[in-house]
C-alpha positions in Angstrom: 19.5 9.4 -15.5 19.3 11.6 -12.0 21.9 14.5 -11.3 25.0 13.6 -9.4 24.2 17.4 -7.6 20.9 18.3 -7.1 20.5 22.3 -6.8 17.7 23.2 -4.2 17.0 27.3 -4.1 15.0 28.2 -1.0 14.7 32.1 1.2 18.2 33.0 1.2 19.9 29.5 0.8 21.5 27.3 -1.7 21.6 23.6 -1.1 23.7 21.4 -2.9 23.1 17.5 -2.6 25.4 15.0 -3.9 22.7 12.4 -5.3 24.8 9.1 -5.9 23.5 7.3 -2.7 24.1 4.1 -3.9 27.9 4.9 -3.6 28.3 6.3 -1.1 27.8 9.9 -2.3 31.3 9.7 -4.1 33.4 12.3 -5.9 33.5 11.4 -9.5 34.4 14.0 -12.1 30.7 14.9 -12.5 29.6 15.1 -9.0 32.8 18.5 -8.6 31.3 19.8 -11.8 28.2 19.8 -10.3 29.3 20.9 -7.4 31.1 24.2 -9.1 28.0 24.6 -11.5 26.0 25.1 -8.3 28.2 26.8 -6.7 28.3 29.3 -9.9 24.4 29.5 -9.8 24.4 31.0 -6.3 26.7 33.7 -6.6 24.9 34.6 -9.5 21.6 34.7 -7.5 20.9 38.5 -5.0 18.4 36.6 -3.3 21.1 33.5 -2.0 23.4 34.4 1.4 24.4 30.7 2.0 25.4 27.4 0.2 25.1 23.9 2.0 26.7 21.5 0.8 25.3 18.0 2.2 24.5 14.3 0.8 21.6 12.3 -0.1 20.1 10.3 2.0 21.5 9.6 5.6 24.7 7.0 5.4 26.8 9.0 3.7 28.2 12.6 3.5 30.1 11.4 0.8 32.9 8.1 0.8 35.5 10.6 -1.1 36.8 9.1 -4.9 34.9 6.4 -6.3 36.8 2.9 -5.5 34.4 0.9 -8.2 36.4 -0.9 -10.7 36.5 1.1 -14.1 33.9 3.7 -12.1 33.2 6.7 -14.6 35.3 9.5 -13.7 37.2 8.0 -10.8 39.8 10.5 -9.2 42.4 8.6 -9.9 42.9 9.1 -13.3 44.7 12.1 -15.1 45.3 13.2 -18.7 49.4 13.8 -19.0 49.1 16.8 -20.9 46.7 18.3 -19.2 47.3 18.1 -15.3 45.3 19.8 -14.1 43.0 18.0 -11.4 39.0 18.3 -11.4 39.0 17.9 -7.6 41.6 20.7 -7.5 39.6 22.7 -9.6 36.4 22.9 -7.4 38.8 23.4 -4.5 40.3 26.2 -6.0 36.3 27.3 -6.7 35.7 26.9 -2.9 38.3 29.3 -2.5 36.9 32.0 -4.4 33.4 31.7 -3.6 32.3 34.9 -1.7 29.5 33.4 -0.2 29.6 31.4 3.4 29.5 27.7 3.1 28.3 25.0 5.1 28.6 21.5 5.2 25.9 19.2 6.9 27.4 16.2 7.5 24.5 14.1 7.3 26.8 10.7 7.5 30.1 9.6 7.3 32.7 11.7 5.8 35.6 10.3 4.5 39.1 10.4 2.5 37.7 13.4 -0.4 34.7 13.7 1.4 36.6 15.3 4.7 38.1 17.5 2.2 35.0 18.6 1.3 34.0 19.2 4.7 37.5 20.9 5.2 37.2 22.9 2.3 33.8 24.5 3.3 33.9 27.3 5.7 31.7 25.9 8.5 30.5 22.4 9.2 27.6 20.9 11.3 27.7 17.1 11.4 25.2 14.5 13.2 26.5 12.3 16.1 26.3 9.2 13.8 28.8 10.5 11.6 32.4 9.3 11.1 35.4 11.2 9.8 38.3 10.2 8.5 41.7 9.4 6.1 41.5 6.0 5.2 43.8 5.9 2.0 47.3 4.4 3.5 44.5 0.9 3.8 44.6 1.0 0.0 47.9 2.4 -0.6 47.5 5.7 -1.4 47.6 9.1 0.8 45.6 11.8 1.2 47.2 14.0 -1.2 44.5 16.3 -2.4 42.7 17.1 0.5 46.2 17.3 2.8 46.7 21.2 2.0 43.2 21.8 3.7 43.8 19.4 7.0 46.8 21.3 7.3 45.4 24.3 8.0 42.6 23.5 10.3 44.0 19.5 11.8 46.3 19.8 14.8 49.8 18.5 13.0 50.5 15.4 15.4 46.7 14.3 15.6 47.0 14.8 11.2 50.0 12.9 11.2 47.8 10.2 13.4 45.0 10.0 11.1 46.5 9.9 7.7 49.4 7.5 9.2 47.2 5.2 10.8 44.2 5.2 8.5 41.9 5.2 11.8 38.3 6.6 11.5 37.3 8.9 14.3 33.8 9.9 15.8 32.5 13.3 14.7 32.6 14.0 18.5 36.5 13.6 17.9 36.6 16.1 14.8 34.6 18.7 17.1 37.8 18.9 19.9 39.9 19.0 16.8 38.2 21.9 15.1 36.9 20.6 12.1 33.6 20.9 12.8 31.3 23.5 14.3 28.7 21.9 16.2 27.3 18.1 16.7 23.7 17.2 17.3 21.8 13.9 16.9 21.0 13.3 13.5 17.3 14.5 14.4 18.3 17.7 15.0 20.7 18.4 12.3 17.9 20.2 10.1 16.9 22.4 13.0 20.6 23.3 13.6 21.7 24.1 10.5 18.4 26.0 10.2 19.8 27.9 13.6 23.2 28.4 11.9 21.9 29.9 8.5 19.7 32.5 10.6 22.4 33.7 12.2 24.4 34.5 9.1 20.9 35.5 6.9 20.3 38.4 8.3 24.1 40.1 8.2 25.5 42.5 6.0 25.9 40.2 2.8 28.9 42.8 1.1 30.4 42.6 5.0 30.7 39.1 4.3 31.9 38.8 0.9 34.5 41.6 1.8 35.5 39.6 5.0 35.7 36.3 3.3 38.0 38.0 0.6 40.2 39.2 3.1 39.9 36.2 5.3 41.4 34.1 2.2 44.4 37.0 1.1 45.8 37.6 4.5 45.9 33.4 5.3 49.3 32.7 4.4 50.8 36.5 4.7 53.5 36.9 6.8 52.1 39.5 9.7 53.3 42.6 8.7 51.7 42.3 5.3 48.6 41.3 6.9 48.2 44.4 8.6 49.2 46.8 5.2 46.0 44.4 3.0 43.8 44.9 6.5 44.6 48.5 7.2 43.2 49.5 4.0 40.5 47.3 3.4 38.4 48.8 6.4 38.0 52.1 5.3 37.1 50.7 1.6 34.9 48.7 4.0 33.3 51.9 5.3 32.1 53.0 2.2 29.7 50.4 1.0 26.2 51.0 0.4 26.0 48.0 3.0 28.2 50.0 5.7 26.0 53.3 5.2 22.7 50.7 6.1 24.2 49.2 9.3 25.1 52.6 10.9 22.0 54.6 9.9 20.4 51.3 11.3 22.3 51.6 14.5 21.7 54.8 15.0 18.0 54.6 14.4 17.8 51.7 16.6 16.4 49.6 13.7 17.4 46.5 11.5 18.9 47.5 8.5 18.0 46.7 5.1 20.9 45.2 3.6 21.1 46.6 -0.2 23.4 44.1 -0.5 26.5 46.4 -2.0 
């Protein structure tokens, strides 16, 4: 039987690939096992800067929970003693992850799926790609994934799109935000590609630190904010990392990240 998430280690980047092409690419409770597993395997590794997180083959990003009747693991399902949600978990393991992720949104992205690209830090999709909320169709709501689209979703255009159901083009999802850039699907390679190079060749402790901080100071009112931020620069400053990029500057050369 093939993986749900194939693991593919190359340079400097981890890609993850939801391999269930034949649906879609859905979220099961495997495929966000997989997902953390891989996620897990890349923070372990010096050597890996990035982690894209994309889908097989080139319909599907991924169709969010599995809609198959009696499919293995659907997301709909919980065990009343123990609430606690696997899609929630590897949310919560996005969270942590100190390493910048990516999503290439190689096709359409939709209900869990969007929350995947949400939940990522960056995302590049291809023109062909469509976006969207489409659980009040089927009676449901986008429950687990609304948390994310509030935080990066305009609130009238999220009220829009989880209200009506309406799919919308990834051109759409660029003016709103939840996407980076947009390129025809025979350039997403080359701009992802583009992307990673651009982070590769930073400080890799700036941008654990800075993602740390990024995720503390979110939801702090201001003033707090500025007590976590004021302190974390000079900590900052003393890195192995920092010592690099200013003897670097000075000598007018690239560093040589050690990476601590």
């Amino acid at each position: 039987m093939p993986e749900v998430v194939l693991k593919e280690s190359t340079g400097a980047v981890m890609r993850l690939v939801i391999n269930r092409p034949e649906r879609r690419n859905a979220l099961n409770e495997e495929v966000c096992a997989g997902i953390e597993a891989g996620i897990e395997a890349a923070e372990a590794d010096p050597a890996i800067r990035v982690i894209v997180l994309t889908g097989a083959g080139d319909k599907a990003f991924c169709a969010g929970g599995d809609l198959k009747p009696g499919a293995d693991g659907a997301p709909f399902e919980m065990n009343p003693a123990d609430p606690r949600h696997y899609v929630i978990r590897l949310f919560r393991r996005m969270e942590r992850c100190r390493l910048p992720t990516i999503a290439r949104v190689n096709g359409h992205a939709l209900a869990g799926g969007l929350g995947l690209v949400c939940a990522c830090d960056m995302a590049v999709a291809a023109d062909s790609a469509t976006l969207g909320v489409p659980e009040s169709r089927i009676g449901l709501f986008p429950m687990m994934i609304l948390a994310y689209m509030m935080r990066i979703v305009p609130r009238r255009k999220l009220f829009e799109m989880t209200i009506t159901g309406e799919p919308f083009s990834s051109a759409q999802a660029l003016e709103l935000g939840i996407l980076n850039y947009v390129v025809p699907a025979a350039e997403l390679d080359a701009k992802m590609a583009w992307l990673i190079e651009r982070i590769a060749d930073k400080s890799p402790t700036a941008i654990k630190l800075g993602k740390q901080a990024f995720r503390a100071i979110e939801d702090m009112p201001l003033d707090k904010a500025f007590e976590y931020t004021q302190l974390m620069l000079p900590m900052m400053a003393l890195t192995e990392d920092a010592r690099e990029g200013f003897a670097a500057f000075n000598a007018k050369r690239q560093p040589a990240w050690p990476g601590r």
